[in-house]
N, C-alpha and C positions, 0 to 999 in steps of 0.2 A: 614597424617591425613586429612581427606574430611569435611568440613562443607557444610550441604545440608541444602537447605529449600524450600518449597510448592509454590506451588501456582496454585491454581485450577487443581489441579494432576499435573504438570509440575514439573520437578526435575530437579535443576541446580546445580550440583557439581561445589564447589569450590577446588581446588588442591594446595595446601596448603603444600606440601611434606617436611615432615621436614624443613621445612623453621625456624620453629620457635629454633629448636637447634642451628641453624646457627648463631645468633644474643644474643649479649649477652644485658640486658636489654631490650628486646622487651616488650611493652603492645602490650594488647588487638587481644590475638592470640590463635586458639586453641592449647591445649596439654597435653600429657596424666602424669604423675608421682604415684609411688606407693599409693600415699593420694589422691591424684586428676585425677579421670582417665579420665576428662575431663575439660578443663577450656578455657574458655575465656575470654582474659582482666584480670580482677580482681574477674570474676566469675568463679565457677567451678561447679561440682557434687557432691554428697555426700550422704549419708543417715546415717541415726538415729540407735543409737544402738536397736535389734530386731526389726526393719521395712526393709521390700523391697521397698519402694518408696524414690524414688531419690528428690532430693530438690534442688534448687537451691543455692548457698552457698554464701558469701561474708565475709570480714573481716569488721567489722565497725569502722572506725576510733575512732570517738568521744566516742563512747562507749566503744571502749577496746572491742569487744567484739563477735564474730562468729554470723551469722544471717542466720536462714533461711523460705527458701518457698517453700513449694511442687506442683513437676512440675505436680502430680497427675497421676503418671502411673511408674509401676515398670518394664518396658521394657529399658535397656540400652539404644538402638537406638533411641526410641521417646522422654527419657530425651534429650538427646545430642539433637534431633532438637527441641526440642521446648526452650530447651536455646540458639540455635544458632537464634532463630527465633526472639526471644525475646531479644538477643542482638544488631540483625539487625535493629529491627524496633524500639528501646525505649534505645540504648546507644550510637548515633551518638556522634561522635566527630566534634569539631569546630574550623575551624581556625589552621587545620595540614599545617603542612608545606610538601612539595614534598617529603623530604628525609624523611621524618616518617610514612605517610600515603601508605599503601597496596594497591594496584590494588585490590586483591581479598573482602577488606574490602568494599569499593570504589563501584563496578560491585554490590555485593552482596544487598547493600540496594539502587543504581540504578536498580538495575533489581525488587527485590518486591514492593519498591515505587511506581516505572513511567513503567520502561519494562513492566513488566508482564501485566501491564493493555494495551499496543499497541494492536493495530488489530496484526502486525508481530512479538507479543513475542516471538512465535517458533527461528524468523531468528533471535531475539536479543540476544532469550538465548544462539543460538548455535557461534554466532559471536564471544559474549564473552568466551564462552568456549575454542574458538582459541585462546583468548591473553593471558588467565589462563595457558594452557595447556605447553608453551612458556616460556612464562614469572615466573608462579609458586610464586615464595616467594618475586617478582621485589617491591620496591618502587615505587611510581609514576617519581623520578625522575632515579633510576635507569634504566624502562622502555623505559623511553623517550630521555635518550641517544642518540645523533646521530647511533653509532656504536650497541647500541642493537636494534633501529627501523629496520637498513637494514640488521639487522641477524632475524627479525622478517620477514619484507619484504621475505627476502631471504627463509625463511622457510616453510610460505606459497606459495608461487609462485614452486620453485621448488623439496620441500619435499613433502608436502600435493599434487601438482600440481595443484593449481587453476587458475582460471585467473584472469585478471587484474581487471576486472570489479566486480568480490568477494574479492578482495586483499582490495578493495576501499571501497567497504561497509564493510569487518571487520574494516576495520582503522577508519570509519566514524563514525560505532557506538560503538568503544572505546572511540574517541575523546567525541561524544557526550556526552559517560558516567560521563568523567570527566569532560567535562565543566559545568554538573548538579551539581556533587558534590560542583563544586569551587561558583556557584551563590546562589544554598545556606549555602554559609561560611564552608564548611565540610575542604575542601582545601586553602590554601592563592594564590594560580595561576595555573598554567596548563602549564607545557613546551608547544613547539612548537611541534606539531605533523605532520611531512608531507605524504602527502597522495601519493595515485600510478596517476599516470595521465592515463587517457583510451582514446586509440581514439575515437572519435566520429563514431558511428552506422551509418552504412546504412540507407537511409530511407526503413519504411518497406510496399514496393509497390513503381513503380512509380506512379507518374501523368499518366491521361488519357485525350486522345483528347473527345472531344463528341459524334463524331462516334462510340468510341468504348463502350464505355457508355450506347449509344442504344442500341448496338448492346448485351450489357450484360443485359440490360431491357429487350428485345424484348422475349429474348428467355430463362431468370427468371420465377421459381415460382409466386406466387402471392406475396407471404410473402415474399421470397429474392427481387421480386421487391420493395417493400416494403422498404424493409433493405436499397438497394440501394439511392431509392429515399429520404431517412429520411437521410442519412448519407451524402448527399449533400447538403439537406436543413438544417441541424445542423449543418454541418463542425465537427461532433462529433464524439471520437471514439467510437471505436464497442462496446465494453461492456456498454458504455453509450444508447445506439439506442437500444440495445437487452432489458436493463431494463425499458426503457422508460416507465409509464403508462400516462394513460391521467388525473391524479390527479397534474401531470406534468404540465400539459397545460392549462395557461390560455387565452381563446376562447376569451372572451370580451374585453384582453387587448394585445392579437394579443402575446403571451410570449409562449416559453417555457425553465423550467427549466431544467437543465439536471441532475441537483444533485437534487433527491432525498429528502423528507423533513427527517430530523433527520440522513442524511446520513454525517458526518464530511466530510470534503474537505481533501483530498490529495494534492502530489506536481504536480497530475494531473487537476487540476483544471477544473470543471464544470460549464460554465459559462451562463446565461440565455442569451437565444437568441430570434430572434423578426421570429414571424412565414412567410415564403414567402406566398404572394399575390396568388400566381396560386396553392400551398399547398395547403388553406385553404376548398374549397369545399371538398377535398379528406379527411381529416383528421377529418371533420364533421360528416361526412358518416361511416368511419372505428369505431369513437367514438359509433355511433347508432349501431353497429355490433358486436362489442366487445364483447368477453364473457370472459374475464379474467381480463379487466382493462389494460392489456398490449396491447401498439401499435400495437406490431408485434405479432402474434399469428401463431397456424401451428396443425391445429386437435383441436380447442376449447384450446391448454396449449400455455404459453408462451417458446418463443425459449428461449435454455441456448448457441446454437453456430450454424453457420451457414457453419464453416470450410469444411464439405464432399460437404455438396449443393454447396460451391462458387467455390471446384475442380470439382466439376462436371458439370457446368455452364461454368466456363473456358475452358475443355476438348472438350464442345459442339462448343462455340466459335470460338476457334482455337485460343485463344489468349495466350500471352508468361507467362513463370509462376511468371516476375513480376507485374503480373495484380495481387494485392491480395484486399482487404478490405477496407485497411488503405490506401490504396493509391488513394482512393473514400476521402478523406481529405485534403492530398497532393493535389489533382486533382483542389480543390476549391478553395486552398491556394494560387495556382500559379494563378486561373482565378480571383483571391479578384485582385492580385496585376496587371495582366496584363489587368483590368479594373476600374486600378488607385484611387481605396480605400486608402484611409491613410494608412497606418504602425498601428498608432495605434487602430484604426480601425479593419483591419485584427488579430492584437492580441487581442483584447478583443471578437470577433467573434469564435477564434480557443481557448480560454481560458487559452492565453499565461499571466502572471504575470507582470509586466512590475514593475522594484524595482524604478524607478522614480514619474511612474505615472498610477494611478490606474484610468484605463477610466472610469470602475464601477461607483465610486465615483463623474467622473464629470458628465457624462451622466447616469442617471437614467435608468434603465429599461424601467418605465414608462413615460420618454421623450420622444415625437413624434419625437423625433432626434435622437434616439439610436440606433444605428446599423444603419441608416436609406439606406447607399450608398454600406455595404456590404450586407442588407438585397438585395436591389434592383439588385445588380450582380447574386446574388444568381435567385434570381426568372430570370432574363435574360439567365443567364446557361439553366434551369430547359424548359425553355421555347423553347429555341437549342434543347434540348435534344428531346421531344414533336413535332417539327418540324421534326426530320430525320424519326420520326415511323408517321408521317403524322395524328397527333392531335395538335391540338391549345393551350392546356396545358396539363402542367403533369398530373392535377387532372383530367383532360376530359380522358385522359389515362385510370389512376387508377381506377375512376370511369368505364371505359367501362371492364374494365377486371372483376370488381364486376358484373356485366350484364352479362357476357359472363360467368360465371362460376356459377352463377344463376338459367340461362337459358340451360343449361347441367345439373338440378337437384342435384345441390352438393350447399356447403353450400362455402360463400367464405373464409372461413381461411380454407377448403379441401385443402390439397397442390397437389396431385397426385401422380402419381405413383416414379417421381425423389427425391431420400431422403426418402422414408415413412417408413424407420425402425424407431425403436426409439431410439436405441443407436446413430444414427446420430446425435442426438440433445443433447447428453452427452457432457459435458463438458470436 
């Protein structure tokens, strides 16, 4: 028996397989019997003699006496989810204990409560799907078992074949599941749940000397120059730089943000940074030029990826293929520390969390002290960098490349002929 319910067209099957014959006294489970071809808990199906419309059913205690409500539709299948929907969301139970309470029970009104509403409901619904599929009829403490986690374990990893780094997000947001249930009293505790350990990633890119840096200016786009130059002076990653507008930036107090206004924060965190000194001529001027509100522009639209331009700036180069994007961050990160910026500095700069101590908090944005010794590295790099292509600042750069492409009668966000399809710029 499957109990399914909605959610903005999304369909998450619960698998429920004969579980409930297995058990003898179970509530609050679907199943079918000659009288009741559907029930859950204490509820069932039913209809009225000469009506096709299914009702909702109940036994009334105090009353002695059968109660019902019409689900308003004589379709078997939309009875059954609209009582499955209506038991999810309006007969929580409180204060179950492990060995009583279902995973599928449990998942089902975690997911239409708080899931479904995630930006990654897809990944949540489908997460859950793997512990259902597994697990089937488990109690929470059945589940959590030493011996059924690593036949769990054991069955994603090498039945399904996934890897370690999916293995860790299904267990992450099961665990999550239940520990929603247990804070709001639906459960009395939550076994111990252990997770898969994953190595730690490569970084992705290395760091870059300065040299090589120009040398991927020099011979850039306007716009991947661009790209480059912004992702030095934010320390930000790339999807941050690609979104950037200048509703972003505020000019008078020398800031910008990187998240977005109304955009929620991630475990990537976007953190306001202080604009660099030799920056600022440059980003005045792009501001006056702008035709989309986006920093980086390429044809009057804003870029969605810069992936084919930065293989083929690379190709040009001759540089190695761990020259990538992100390692335009790495590259700033190693020069914050090798021109002895604090620690915590450097982490409020890269938009690292720190669970001690939130620099945000002590240093303001709008403290003339904020960022103040990794802004100044920052603009010292930027300034290296302007020196090997023989200008005095980045923005006397940026600025001269808006003149020179000017002065060839194109417009300056024209990119030319490298990259000019537009699937390049497809995500």
């Amino acid at each position: 028996v499957c109990a399914r319910f909605a959610q903005k067209d999304l369909l998450f099957w619960i698998s429920v397989d004969s579980m409930f014959a297995q058990r003898s006294g179970e509530r609050n489970m679907p199943r079918y019997n000659s009288d009741k071809p559907f029930q859950i808990g204490e509820f069932w199906l039913s209809k009225r003699p000469n009506s096709e419309a299914w009702y909702r059913t109940w036994f009334d205690g105090e009353a002695r006496q059968t109660r019902r409500i019409s689900l308003g539709t004589t379709d078997f299948d939309e009875a059954k989810q609209a009582l499955t929907d209506w038991f999810v969301l309006f007969h929580t139970k409180n204060e179950e204990q492990p060995e009583d309470a279902t995973l599928a029970e449990l998942f089902a009104r975690y997911y239409e409560q708080y899931g479904s509403k995630l930006r990654s409901h897809d990944n949540v619904q489908r997460y859950l799907r793997y512990w259902l599929d597994f697990h089937k009829t488990a109690t929470v403490k059945e589940a959590c078992a030493p011996a059924r986690q690593q036949g769990f374990r054991t069955y994603l990893e090498q039945e399904l074949g996934l890897s370690k780094n999916s293995v860790r997000q299904i267990l992450t947001i099961g665990k999550a599941a239940l520990n929603w249930a247990w804070k709001r009293g639906e459960i009395t505790s939550v076994p111990y749940i252990e997770l898969v350990k994953v190595p730690t990633p490569p970084p992705k890119g290395r760091p870059m000397e300065v040299e090589e840096v120009a040398t991927l200016i020099e011979n850039a786009e306007y716009h991947l120059k661009a790209f480059i130059v912004l992702m030095l002076s934010a320390t930000a990653r790339n999807r941050a730089i690609l979104d950037l507008k200048f509703s972003q930036i505020d000019f008078r107090n020398e800031l910008i943000d990187l998240n977005p206004k109304g955009r929620e924060h991630t475990l990537k965190f976007r953190p306001q940074v202080k604009i660099p000194q030799t920056l600022k001529p440059w980003l005045l001027k792009q501001h006056e030029l702008s035709q989309t509100g986006h920093v980086i522009e390429f044809k009057g639209g804003s870029v969605k990826s810069i992936r084919t331009a930065w293989r083929t700036l690379r190709k040009t180069t001759e540089l190695d293929d761990a020259v990538q994007p992100y390692g335009l961050r790495h590259t700033m990160a190693r020069w914050l520390r090798k021109s002895s910026v604090p620690a915590w500095e450097v982490a409020a700069q890269l938009g690292h969390k720190s669970p001690d101590v939130s620099t945000t908090e002590i240093y303001a944005p709008f403290d003339p002290s904020y960022l103040f010794k990794s802004t100044a590295a920052i603009d010292a790099f930027l300034t290296e960098v302007a020196l090997q292509l023989r200008y005095s600042s980045i923005s006397e750069l940026m600025l001269s490349e808006i003149k020179n492409i000017e002065n060839q009668g194109n417009k300056w966000w024209f990119g030319g002929d490298l990259n000019s399809r537009p699937h390049d710029y497809e995500s």
